[in-house]
C-alpha positions in Angstrom: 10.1 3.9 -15.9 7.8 6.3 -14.1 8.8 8.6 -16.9 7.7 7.0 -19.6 4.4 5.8 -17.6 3.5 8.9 -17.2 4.1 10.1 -20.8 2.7 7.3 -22.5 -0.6 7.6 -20.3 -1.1 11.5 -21.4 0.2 13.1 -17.9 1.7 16.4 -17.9 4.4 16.7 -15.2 7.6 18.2 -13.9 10.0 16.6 -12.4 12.9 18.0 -9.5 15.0 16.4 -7.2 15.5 16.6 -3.5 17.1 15.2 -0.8 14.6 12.8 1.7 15.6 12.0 5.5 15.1 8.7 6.6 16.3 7.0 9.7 17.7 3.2 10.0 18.1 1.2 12.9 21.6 0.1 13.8 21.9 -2.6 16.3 19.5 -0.8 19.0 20.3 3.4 17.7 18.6 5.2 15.0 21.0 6.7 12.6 19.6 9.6 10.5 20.2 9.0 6.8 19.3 11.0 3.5 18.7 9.5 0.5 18.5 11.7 -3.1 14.5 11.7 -3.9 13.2 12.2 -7.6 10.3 14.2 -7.7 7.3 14.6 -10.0 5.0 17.0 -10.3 2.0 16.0 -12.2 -0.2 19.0 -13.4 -2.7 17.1 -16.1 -4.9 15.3 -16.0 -5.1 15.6 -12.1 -2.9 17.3 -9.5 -0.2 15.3 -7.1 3.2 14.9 -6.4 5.1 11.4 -6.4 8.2 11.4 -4.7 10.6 8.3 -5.5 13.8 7.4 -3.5 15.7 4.1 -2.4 16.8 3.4 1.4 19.5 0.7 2.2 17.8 -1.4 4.8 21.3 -3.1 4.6 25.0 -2.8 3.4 24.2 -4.9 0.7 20.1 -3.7 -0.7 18.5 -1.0 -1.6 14.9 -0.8 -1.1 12.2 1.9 -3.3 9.6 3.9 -2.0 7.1 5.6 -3.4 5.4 8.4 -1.9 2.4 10.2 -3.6 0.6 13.7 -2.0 -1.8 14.9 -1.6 -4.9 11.9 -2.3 -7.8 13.6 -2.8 -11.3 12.1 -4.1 -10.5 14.6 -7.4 -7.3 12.6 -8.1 -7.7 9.0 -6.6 -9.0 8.0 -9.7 -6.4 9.3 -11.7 -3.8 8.3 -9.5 -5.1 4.7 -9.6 -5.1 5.0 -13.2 -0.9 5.8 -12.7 -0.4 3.2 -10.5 -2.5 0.3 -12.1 0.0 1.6 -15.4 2.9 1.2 -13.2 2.4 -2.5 -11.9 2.0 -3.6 -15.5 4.9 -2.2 -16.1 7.4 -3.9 -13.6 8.7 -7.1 -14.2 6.9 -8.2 -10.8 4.1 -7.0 -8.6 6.2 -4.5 -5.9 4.4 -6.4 -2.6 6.0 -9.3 -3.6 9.6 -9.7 -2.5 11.5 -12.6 -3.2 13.5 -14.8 -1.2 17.0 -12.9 -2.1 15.6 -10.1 -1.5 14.5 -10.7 1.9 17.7 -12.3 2.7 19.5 -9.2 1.8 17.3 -6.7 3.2 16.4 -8.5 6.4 13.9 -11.5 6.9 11.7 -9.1 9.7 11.7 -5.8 8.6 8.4 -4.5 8.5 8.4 -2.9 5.2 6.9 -6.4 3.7 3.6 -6.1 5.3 3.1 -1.9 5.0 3.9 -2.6 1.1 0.7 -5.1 0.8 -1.1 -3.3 3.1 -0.8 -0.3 0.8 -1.1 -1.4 -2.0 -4.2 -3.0 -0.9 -5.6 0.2 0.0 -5.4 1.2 -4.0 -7.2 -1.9 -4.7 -4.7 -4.6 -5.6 -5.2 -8.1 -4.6 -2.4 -8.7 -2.9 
């Protein structure tokens, strides 16, 4: 989907793979993970580099994060411009988490509030 956001919106890009460390808590002990991270390099209209990849918060979820370097005030609006694309995009707005979801990935995990507090940041009402 980011794919075809960005093509349909007139950005120029590459895109690579890569693998992304991550660490998940197990009982009390963080366990170092890696998960494969998608990678795309956007040369026009602005310059930045959004790095996708899931995590499994659980045996049984996956959960996506988005990761965009470096914000500048020469790409913010551009970037904004990407990510307002995105949202309309999804079939739901990606600070909201339903219920299953919750359940699977875990009820307190603090993910929840850092997505709306981000996306907040960019300007969404959240």
């Amino acid at each position: 989907m980011i794919r075809e956001i960005l093509l349909e919106n007139g950005y120029k890009f590459k895109r690579t793979t890569r693998r992304k460390s991550y660490s998940q808590t197990y009982v009390l002990f963080p366990m170092p993970r890696e998960a494969y991270m998608y990678t795309f390099m956007v040369h026009h209209p602005c310059r930045f580099d959004m790095g996708v990849y899931d995590t499994r918060p659980s045996q049984s979820a996956f959960m996506t994060f988005m990761e965009i370097e470096p914000v500048t005030e020469e790409n913010q609006e551009c970037i904004k411009r990407f990510l307002k694309a995105f949202v309309k995009a999804l079939p739901r707005e990606p600070w909201k988490f339903t219920l299953s979801q919750k359940l699977q990935n875990g009820l307190l995990i603090p993910e929840y509030r850092r997505a709306r507090k981000a996306w907040s940041m960019w300007g969404f009402r959240v």
